[in-house]
FIKOLZA-1660 file (N, C-alpha, C; in steps of 0.1 Angstrom, whole numbers, plus 5000, padded with zeros to 4 digits):
% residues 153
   i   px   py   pz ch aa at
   1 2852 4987 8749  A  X  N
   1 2853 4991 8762  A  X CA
   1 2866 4987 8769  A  X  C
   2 2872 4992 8763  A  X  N
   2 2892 4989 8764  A  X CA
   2 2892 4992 8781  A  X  C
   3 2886 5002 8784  A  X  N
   3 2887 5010 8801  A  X CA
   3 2885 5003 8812  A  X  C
   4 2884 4990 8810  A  X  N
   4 2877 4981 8822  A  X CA
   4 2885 4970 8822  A  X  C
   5 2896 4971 8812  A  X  N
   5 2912 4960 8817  A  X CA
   5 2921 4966 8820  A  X  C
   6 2928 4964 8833  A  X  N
   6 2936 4972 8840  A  X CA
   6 2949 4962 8837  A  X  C
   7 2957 4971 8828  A  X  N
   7 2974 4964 8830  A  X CA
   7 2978 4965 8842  A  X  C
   8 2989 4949 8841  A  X  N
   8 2993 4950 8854  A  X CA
   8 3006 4963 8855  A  X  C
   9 3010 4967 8868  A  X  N
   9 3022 4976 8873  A  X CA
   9 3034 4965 8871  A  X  C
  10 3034 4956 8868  A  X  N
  10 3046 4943 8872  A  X CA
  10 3048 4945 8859  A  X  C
  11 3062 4939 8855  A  X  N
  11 3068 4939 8843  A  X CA
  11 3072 4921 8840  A  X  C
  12 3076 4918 8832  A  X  N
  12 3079 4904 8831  A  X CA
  12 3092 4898 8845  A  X  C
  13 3098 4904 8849  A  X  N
  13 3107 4897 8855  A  X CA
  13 3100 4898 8870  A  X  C
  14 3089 4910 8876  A  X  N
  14 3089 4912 8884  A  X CA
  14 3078 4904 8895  A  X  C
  15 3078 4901 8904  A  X  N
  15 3067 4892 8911  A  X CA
  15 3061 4901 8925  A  X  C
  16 3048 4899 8918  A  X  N
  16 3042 4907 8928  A  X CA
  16 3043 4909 8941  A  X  C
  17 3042 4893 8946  A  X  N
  17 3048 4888 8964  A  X CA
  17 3057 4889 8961  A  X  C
  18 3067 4890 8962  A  X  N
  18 3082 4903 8964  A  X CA
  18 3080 4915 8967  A  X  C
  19 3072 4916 8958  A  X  N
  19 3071 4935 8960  A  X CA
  19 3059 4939 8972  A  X  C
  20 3051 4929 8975  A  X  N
  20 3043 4928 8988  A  X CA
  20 3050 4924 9003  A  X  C
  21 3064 4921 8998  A  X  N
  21 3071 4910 9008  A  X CA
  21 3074 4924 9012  A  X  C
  22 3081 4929 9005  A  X  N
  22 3094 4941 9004  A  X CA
  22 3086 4953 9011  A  X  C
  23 3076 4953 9005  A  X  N
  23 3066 4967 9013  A  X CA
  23 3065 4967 9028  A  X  C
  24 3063 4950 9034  A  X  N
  24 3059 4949 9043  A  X CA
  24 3073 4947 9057  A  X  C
  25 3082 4947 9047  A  X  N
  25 3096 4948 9052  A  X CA
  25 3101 4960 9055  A  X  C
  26 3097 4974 9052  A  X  N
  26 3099 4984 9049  A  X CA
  26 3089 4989 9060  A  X  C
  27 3080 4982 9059  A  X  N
  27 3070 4988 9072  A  X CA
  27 3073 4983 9082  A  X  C
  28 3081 4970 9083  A  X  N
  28 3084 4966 9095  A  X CA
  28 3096 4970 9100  A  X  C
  29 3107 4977 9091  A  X  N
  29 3119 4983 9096  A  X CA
  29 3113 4997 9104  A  X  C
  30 3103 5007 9099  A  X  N
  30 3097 5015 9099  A  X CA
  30 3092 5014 9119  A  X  C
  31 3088 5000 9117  A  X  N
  31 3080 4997 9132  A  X CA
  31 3090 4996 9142  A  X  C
  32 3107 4988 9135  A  X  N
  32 3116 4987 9147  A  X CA
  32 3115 4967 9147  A  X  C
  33 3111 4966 9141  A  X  N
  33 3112 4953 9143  A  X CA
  33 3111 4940 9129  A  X  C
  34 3123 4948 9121  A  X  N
  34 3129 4939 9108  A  X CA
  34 3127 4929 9103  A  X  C
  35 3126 4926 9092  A  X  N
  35 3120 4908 9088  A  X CA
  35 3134 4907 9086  A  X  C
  36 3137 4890 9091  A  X  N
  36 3145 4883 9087  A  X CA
  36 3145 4874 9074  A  X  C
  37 3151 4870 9070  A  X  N
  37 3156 4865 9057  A  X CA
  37 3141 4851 9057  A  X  C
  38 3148 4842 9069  A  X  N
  38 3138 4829 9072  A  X CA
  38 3122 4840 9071  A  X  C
  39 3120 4846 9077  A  X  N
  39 3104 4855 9076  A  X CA
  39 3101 4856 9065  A  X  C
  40 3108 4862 9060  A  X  N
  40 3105 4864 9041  A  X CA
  40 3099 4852 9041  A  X  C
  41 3111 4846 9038  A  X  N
  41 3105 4832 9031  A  X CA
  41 3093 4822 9033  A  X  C
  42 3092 4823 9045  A  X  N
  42 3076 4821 9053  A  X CA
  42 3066 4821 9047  A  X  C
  43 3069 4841 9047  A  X  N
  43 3055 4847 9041  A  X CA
  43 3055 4842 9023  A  X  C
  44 3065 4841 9021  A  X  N
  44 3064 4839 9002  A  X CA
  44 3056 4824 9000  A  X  C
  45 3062 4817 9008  A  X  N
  45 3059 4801 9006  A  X CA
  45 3041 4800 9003  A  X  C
  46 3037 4787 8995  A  X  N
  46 3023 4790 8997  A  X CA
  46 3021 4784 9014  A  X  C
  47 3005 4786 9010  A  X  N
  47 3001 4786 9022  A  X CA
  47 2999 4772 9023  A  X  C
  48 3002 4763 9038  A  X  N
  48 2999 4751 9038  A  X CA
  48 2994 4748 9052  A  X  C
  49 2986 4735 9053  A  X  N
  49 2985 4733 9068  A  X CA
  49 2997 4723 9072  A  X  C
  50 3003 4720 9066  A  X  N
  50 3017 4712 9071  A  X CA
  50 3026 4719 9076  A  X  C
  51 3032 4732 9068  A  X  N
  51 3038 4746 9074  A  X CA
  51 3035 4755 9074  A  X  C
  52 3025 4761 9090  A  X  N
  52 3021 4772 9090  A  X CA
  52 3030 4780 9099  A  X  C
  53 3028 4793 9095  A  X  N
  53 3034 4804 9101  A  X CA
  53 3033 4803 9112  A  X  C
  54 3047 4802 9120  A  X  N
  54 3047 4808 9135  A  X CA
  54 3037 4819 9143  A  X  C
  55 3031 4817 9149  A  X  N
  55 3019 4831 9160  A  X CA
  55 3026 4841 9159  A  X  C
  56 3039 4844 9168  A  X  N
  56 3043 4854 9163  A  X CA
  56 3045 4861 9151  A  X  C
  57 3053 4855 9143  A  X  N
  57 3054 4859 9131  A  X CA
  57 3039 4861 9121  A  X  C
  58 3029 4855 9126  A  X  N
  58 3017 4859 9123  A  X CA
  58 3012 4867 9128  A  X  C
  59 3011 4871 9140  A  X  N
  59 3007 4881 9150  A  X CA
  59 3012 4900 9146  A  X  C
  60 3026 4895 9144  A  X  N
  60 3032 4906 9138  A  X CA
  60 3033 4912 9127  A  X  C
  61 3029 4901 9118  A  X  N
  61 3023 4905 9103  A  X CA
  61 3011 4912 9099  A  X  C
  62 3002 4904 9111  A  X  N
  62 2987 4912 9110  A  X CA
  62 2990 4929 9115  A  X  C
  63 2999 4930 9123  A  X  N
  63 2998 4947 9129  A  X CA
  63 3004 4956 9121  A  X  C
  64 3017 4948 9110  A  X  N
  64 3022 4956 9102  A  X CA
  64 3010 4955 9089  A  X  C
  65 3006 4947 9086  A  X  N
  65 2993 4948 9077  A  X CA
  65 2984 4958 9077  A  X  C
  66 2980 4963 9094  A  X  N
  66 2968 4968 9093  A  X CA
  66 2974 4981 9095  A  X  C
  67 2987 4982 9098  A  X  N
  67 2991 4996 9102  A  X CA
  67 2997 5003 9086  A  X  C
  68 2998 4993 9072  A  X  N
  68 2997 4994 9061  A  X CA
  68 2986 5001 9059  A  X  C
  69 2975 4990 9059  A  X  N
  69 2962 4993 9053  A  X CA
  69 2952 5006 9058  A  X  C
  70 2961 5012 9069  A  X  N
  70 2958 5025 9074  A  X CA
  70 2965 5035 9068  A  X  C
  71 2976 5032 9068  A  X  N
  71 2985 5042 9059  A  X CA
  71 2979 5043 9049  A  X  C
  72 2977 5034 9039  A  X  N
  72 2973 5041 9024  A  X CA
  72 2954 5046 9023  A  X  C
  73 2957 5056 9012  A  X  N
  73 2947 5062 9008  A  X CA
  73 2933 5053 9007  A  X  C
  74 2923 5058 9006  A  X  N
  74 2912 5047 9003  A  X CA
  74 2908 5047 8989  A  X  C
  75 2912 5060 8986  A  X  N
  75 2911 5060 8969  A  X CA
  75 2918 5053 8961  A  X  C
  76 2913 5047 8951  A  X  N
  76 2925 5037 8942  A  X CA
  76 2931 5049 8935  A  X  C
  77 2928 5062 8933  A  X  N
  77 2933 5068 8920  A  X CA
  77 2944 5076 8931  A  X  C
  78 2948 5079 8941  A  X  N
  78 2954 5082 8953  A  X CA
  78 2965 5071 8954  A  X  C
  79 2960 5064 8947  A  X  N
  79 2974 5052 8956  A  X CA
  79 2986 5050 8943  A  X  C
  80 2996 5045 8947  A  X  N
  80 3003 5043 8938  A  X CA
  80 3000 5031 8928  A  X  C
  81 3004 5026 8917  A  X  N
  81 3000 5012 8910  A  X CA
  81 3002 4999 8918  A  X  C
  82 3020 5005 8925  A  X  N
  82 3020 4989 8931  A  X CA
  82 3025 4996 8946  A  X  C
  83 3011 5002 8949  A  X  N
  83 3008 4999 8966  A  X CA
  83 3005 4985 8970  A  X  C
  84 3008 4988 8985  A  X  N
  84 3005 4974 8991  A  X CA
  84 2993 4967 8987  A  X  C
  85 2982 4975 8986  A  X  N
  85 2967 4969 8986  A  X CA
  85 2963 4961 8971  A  X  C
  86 2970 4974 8958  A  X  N
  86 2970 4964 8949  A  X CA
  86 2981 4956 8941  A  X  C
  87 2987 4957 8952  A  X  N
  87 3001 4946 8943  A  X CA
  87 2995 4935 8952  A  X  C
  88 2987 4939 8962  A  X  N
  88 2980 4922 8967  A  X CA
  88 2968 4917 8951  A  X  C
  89 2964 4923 8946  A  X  N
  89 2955 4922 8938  A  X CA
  89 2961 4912 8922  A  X  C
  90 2973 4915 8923  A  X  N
  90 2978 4903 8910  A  X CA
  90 2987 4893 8913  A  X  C
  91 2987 4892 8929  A  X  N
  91 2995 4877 8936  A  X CA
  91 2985 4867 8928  A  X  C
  92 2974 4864 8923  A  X  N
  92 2966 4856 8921  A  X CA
  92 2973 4854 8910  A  X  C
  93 2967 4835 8906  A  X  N
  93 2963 4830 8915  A  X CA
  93 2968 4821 8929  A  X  C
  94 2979 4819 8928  A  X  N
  94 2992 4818 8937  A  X CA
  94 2982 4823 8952  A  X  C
  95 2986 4815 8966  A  X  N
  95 2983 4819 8977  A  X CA
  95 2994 4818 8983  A  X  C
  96 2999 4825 8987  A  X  N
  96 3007 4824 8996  A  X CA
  96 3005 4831 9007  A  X  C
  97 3013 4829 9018  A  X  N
  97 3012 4835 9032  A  X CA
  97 3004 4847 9035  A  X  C
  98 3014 4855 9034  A  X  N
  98 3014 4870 9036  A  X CA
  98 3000 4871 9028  A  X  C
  99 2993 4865 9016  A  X  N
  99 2982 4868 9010  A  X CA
  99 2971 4865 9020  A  X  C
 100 2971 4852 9021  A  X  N
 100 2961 4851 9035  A  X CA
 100 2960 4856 9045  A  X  C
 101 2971 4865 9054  A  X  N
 101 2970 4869 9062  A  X CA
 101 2968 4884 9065  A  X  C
 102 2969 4891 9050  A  X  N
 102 2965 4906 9045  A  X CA
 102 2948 4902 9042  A  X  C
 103 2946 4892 9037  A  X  N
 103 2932 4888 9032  A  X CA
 103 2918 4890 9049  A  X  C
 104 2930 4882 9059  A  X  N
 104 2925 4878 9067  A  X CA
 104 2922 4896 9078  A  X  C
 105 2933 4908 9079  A  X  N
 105 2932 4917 9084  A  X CA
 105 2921 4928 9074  A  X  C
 106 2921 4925 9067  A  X  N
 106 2909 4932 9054  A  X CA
 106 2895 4934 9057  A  X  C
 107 2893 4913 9061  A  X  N
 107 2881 4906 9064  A  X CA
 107 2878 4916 9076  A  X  C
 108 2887 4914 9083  A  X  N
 108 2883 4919 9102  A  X CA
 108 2885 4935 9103  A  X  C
 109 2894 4943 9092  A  X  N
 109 2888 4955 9091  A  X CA
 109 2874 4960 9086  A  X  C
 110 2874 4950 9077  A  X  N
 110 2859 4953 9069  A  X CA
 110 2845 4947 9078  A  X  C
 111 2847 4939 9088  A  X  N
 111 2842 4934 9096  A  X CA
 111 2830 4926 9090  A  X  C
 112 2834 4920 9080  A  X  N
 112 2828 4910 9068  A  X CA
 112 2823 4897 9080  A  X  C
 113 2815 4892 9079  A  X  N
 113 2810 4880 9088  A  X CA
 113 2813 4867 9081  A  X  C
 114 2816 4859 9087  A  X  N
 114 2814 4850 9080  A  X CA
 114 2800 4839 9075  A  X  C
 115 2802 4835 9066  A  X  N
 115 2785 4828 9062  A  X CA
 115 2780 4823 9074  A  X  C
 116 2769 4820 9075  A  X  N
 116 2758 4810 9087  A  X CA
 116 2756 4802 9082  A  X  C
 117 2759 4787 9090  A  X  N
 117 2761 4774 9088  A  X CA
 117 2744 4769 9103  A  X  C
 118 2738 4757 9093  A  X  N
 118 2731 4751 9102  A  X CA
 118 2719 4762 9109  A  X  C
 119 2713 4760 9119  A  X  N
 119 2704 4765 9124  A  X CA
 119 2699 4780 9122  A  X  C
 120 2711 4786 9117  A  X  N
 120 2712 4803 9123  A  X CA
 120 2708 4805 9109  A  X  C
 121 2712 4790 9096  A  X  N
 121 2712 4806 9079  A  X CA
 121 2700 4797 9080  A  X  C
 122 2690 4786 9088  A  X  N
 122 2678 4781 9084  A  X CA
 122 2664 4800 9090  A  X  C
 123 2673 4796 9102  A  X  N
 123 2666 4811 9107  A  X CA
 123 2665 4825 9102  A  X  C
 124 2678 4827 9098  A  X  N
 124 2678 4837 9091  A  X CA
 124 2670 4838 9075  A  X  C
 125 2668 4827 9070  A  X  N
 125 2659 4825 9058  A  X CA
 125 2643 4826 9061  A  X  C
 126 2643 4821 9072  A  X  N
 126 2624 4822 9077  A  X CA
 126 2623 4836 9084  A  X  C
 127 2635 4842 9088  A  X  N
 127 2631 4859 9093  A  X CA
 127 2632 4866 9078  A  X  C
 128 2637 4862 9066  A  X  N
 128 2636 4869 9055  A  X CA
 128 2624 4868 9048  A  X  C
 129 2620 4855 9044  A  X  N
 129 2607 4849 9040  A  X CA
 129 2595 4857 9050  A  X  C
 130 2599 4858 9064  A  X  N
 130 2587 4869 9072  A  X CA
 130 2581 4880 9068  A  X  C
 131 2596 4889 9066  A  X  N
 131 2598 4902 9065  A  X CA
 131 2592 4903 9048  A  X  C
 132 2598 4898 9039  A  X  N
 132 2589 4895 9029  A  X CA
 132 2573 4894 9023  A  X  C
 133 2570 4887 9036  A  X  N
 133 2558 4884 9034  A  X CA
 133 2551 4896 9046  A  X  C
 134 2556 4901 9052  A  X  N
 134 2551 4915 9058  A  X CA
 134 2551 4925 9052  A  X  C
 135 2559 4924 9039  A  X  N
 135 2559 4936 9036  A  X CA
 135 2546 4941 9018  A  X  C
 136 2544 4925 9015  A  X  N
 136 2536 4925 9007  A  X CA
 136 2519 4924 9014  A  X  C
 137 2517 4922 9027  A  X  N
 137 2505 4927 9037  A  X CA
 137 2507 4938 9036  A  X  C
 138 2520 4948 9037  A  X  N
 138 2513 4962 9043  A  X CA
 138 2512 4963 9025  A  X  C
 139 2521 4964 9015  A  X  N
 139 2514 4969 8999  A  X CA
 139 2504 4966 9003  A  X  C
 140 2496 4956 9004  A  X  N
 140 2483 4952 9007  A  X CA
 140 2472 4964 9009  A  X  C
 141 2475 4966 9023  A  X  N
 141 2465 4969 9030  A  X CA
 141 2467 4985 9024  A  X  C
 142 2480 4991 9018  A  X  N
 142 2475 5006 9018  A  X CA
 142 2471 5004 9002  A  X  C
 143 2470 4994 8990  A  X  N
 143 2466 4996 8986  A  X CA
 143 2449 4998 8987  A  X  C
 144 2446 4991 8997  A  X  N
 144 2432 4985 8998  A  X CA
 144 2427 5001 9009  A  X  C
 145 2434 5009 9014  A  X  N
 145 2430 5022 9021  A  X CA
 145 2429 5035 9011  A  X  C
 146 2442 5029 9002  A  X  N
 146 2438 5040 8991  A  X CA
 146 2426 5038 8981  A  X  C
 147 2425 5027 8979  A  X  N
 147 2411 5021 8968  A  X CA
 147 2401 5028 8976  A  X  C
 148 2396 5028 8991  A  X  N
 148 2389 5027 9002  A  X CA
 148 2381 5041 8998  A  X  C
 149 2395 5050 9000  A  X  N
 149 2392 5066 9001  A  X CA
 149 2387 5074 8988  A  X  C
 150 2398 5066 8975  A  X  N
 150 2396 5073 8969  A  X CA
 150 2384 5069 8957  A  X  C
 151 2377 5058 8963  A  X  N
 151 2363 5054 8952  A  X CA
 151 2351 5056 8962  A  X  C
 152 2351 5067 8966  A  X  N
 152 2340 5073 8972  A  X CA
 152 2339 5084 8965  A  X  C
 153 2322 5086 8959  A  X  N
 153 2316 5094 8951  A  X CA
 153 2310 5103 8959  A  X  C
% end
């Protein structure tokens, strides 16, 4: 089943966040509002909580991101190898910037929730266990209407 390992589009010299950097630079010339040299480097650096990205520079990342992730096709077989979406796909396992913050406009396009912590995933587990258990009363009872009807002689 050879069909289900996908070679990378990168070749040995080439690094994926570059080529995610560079896309996103191109979209930002595109927008009127150019990455600088220091930006690059920003976005390439991993990700840390000692140096995080400037608001702005985050702020502006997320709109050329999502104004990316609009541009391209939804089809993978539609898109180029090393479009934006999947040259995000072999930055791994490396995190850097720009990953997290394409990761992060994805999330909030896809309007993915985040988990329930504390009270809400205890509730949410006893409204499933309910629903559950409602749903094997009604099997129940239509088994018990069908038996009802149909064992009369």
């Amino acid at each position: 089943m050879s069909w289900f390992v996908r070679k990378s589009p990168f070749g040995p010299g080439e690094d994926p966040v570059e080529h995610v950097i560079e896309l996103l630079s191109k979209e930002a010339e595109r927008a009127g509002t150019p990455l600088t040299t220091s930006d690059k480097e920003i976005l390439a650096r991993e990700a840390s909580s000692l140096h995080p990205v400037p608001e702005d520079l985050r702020q502006r990342t997320r709109d050329l991101v999502a104004q990316i992730y609009d541009s391209e096709p939804w089809d993978e077989f539609e898109r180029d190898a090393k479009s934006f979406t999947d040259s995000l796909e072999w930055t791994e396992p490396s995190s850097p910037n720009i990953v997290l913050i394409a990761e992060e406009v994805r999330c909030e396009n896809a309007r993915l929730t985040p988990p329930l912590h504390g009270w809400k995933r205890v509730k949410d587990g006893l409204q499933l266990i309910g629903c559950a258990f409602l749903v094997v009363l009604l099997i129940f009872a239509v088994v018990l209407v069908c038996g009802f009807l149909f064992s009369r002689k």
